[in-house]
C-alpha positions, 0 to 999 in steps of 0.5 A: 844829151842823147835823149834830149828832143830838139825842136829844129824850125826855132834853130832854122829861123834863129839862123836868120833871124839873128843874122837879119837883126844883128848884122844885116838889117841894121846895116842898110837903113838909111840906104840912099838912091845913089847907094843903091843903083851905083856902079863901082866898076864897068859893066856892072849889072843892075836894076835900070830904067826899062829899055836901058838894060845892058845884059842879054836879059832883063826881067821885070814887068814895071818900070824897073827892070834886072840884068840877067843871062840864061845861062848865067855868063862865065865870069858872071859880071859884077853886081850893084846892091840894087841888082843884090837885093833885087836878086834876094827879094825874088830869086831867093824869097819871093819865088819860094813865098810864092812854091811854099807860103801862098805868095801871089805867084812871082818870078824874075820876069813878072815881079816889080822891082823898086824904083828907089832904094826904100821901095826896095828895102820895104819890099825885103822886109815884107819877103823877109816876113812871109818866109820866116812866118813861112817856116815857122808855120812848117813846124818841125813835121813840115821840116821833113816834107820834100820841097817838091816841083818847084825845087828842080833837082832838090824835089825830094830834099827834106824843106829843111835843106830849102830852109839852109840853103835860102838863109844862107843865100839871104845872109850871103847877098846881103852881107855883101850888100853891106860891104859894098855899102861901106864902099861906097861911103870909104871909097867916096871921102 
């Protein structure tokens, strides 16, 4: 076992990729519009009609837009599935397709966040693709390379700390995604 080579980019995207096939994906199919944007408590933050938003901040360049705060309020206030995948899609995918994989730049502000569940669910399927490509196409070389600027504080991690930190992100929110899925359809009976 001591000399066995492991070639880590496959166990990095399996990490994923098998949580995505098995667990998560599956599980949001069908998600509906009232699913997506609903409130199961007060004060919930979401994506809304622009102009309707109720958090200090919203982000977003369409019709759409995100709650947010800068700083992140204390205790942060309890999130919709819509606000959960919008938070994925951008802050954990599309703004590190856009660092690493040669994503048209994006951020909180300037992405287009969907107007129904199934836009949403399209857009993660396409973030989700990019990055897993994208980490494959890093090899295991690529795996070692320091994140660089667009990493903060982490700039000089190995990638593949990138690659931990974003799938467990990605697996977190969606899996709470999920829960509040079955929520919604027990809670409603």
């Amino acid at each position: 076992m001591a000399d066995q080579i492991w070639n880590w980019n496959p166990l990095l995207r399996e990490q994923l990729s098998l949580h995505w096939a098995d667990q998560l994906r599956g599980r949001l199919d069908g998600l509906t519009d009232d699913e997506y944007f609903w409130e199961p408590v007060p004060g919930c933050w979401n994506v809304r009609p622009r102009g309707t938003g109720t958090a200090p901040v919203q982000g977003g360049s369409g019709t759409m837009t995100i709650d947010f705060a800068h700083p992140p309020s204390d205790p942060a206030p309890f999130t919709t599935i819509a606000w959960r995948l919008g938070h994925v899609i951008v802050g954990a995918l599309a703004m590190r397709n856009a660092a690493h994989f040669g994503r048209t730049p994006t951020d909180y502000f300037s992405f287009e966040y969907a107007p129904t569940a199934a836009a949403a669910l399209a857009q993660l399927d396409s973030e989700y693709a990019t990055w897993l490509g994208g980490v494959e196409g890093l090899g295991e070389d690529g795996l070692a390379r320091p994140g660089g600027e667009a990493e903060g504080p982490l700039a000089e991690q190995p990638m593949a700390e990138l690659v931990l930190r974003i799938n467990r992100e990605v697996i977190h929110h969606l899996a709470e995604a999920c829960l509040l899925r079955d929520l919604y359809l027990h809670g409603r009976r």
